[in-house]
DRENPA-3360 file (N, C-alpha, C; in nm, 2 decimals, always signed):
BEGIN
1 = XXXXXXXX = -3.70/-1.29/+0.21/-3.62/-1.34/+0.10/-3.64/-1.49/+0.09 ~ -3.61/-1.56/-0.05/-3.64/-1.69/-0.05/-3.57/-1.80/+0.02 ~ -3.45/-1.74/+0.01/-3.31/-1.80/+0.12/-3.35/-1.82/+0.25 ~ -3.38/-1.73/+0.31/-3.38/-1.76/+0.44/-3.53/-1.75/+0.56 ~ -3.62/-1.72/+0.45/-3.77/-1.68/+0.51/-3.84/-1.79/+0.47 ~ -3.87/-1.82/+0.31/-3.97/-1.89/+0.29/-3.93/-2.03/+0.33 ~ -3.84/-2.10/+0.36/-3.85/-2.25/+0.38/-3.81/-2.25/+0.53 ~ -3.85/-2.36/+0.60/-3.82/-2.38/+0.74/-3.70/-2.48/+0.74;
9 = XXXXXXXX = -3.64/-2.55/+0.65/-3.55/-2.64/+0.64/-3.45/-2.54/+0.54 ~ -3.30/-2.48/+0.62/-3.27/-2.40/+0.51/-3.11/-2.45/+0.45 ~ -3.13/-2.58/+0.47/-2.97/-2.68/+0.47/-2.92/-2.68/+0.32 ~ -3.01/-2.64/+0.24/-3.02/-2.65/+0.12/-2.94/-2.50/+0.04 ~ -2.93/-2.40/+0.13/-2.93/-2.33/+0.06/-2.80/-2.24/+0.18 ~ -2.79/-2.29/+0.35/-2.69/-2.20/+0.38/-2.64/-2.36/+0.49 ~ -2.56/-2.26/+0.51/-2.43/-2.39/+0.58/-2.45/-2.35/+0.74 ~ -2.53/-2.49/+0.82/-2.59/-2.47/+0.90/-2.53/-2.42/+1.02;
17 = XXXXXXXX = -2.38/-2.39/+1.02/-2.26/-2.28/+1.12/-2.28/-2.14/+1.12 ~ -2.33/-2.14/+1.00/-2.38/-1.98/+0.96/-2.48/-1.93/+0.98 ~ -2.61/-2.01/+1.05/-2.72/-2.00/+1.09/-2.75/-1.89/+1.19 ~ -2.64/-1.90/+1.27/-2.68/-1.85/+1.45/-2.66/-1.69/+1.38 ~ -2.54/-1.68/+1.35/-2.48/-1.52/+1.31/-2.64/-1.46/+1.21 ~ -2.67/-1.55/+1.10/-2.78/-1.50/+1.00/-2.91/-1.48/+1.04 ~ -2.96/-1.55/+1.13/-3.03/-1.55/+1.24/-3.09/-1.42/+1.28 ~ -3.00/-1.36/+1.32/-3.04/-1.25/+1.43/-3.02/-1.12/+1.32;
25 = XXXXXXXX = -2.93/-1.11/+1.15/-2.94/-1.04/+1.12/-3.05/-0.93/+1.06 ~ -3.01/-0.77/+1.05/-3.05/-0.69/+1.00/-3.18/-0.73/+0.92 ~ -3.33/-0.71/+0.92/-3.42/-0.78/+0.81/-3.41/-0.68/+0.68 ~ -3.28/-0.60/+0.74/-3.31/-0.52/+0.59/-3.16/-0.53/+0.52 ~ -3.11/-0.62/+0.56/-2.94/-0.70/+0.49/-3.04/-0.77/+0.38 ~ -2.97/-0.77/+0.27/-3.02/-0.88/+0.17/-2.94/-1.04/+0.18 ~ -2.95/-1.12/+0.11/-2.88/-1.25/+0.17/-2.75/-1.20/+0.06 ~ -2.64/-1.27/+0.09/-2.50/-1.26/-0.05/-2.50/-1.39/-0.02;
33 = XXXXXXXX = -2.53/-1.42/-0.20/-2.54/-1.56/-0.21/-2.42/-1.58/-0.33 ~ -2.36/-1.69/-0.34/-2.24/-1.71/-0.36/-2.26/-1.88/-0.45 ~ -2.28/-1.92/-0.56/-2.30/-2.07/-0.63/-2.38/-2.12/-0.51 ~ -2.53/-2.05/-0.45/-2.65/-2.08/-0.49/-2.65/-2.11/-0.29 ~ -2.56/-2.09/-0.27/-2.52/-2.04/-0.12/-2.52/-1.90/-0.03 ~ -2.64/-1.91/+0.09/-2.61/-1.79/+0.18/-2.47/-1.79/+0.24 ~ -2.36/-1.66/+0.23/-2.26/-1.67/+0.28/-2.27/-1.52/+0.38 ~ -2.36/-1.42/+0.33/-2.33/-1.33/+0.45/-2.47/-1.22/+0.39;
41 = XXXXXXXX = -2.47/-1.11/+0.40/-2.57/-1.02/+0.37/-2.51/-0.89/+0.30 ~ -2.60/-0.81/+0.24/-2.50/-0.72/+0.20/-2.64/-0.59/+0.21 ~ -2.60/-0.44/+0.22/-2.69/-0.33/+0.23/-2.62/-0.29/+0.18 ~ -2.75/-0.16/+0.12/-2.72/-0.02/+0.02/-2.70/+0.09/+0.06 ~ -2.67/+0.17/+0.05/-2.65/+0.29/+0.12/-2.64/+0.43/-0.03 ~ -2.71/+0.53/-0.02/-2.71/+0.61/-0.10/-2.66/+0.72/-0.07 ~ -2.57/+0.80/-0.05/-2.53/+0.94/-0.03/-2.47/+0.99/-0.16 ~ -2.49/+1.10/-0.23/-2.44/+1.18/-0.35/-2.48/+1.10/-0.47;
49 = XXXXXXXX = -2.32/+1.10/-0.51/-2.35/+1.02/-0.62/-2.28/+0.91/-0.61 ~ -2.25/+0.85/-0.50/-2.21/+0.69/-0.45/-2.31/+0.60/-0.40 ~ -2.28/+0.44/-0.43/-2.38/+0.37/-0.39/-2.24/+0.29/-0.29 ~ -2.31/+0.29/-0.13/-2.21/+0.20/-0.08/-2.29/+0.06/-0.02 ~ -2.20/-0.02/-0.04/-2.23/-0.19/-0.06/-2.18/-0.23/+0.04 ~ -2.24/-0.23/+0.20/-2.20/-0.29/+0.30/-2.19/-0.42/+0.31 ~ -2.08/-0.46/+0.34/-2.05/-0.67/+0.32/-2.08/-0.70/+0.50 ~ -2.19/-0.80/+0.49/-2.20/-0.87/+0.67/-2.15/-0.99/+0.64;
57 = XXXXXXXX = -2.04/-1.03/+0.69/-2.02/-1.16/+0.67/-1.91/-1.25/+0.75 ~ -2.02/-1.32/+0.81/-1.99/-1.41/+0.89/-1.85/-1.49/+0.96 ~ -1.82/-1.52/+0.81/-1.69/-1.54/+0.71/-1.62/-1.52/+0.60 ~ -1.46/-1.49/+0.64/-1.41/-1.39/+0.51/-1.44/-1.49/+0.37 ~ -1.45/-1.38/+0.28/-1.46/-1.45/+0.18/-1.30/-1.51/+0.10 ~ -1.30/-1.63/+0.03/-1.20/-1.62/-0.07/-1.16/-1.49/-0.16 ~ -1.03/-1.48/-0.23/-1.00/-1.41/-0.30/-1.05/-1.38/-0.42 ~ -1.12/-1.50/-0.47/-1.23/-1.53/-0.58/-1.34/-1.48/-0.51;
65 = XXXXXXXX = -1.41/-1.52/-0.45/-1.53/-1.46/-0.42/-1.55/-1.33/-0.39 ~ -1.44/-1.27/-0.33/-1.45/-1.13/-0.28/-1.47/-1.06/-0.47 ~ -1.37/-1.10/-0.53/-1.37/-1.06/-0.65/-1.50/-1.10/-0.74 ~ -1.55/-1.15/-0.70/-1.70/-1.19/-0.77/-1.78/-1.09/-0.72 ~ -1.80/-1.05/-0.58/-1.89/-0.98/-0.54/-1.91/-0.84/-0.58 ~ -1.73/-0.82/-0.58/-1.66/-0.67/-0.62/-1.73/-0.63/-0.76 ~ -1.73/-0.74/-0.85/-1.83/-0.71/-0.98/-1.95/-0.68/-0.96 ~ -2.00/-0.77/-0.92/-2.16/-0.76/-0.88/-2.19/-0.65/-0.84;
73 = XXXXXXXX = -2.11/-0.55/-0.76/-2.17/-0.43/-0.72/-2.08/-0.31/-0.74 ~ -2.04/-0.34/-0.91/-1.97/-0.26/-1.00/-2.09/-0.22/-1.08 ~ -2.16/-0.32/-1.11/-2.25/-0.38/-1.22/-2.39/-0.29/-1.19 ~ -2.37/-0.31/-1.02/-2.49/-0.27/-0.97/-2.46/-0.09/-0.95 ~ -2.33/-0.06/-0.93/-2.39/+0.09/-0.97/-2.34/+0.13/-1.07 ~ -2.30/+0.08/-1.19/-2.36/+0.13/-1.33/-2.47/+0.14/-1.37 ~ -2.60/+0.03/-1.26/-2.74/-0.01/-1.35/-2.78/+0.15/-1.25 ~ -2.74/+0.22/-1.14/-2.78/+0.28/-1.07/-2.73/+0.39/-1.12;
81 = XXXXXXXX = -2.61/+0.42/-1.21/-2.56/+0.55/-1.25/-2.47/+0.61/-1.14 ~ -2.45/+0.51/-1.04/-2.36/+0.62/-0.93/-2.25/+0.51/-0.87 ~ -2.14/+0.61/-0.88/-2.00/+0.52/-0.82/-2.06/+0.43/-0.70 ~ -1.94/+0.32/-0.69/-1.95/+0.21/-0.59/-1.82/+0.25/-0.51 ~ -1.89/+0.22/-0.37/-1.80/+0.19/-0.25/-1.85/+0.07/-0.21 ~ -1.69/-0.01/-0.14/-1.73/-0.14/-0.04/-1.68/-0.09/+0.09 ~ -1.80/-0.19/+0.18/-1.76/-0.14/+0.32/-1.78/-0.30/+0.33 ~ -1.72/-0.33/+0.52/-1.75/-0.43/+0.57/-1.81/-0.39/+0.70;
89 = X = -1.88/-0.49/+0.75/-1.95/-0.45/+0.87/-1.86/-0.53/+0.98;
% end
């Protein structure tokens, strides 16, 4: 991912407390980026006809942001045709 693979300096893009936890994550988590910030990771999961949106994250989100994401992966199983579930890890 461009977040957290292609640059060696990644101050730009995640908040360097969050490093150690992101670090060692899943290489098959994608980053959840938040106004252009890594804040945690998120995976897919397919069974039936649900898509579930596992949240890794480091730190809880605000009430806004959770609700930001909550769209994002509303959006994302309409483009998919199959209900959304959220999980946390």
């Amino acid at each position: 991912d461009e977040y957290l693979i292609a640059y060696k300096d990644r101050s730009a893009s995640l908040d360097p407390e969050l490093w150690q936890s992101l670090a060692s994550r899943d290489p098959f988590v994608a980053p959840l980026v938040i106004d252009g910030r890594v804040v945690g990771g998120w995976k897919r999961t397919l069974e039936g006809d649900t898509v579930t949106v596992t949240l890794d994250l480091p730190k809880r989100l605000s009430r806004a942001d959770f609700l930001l994401v909550k769209d994002a992966a509303q959006r994302y199983g309409e483009f998919l045709g199959l209900d959304v579930a959220i999980a946390r890890r």
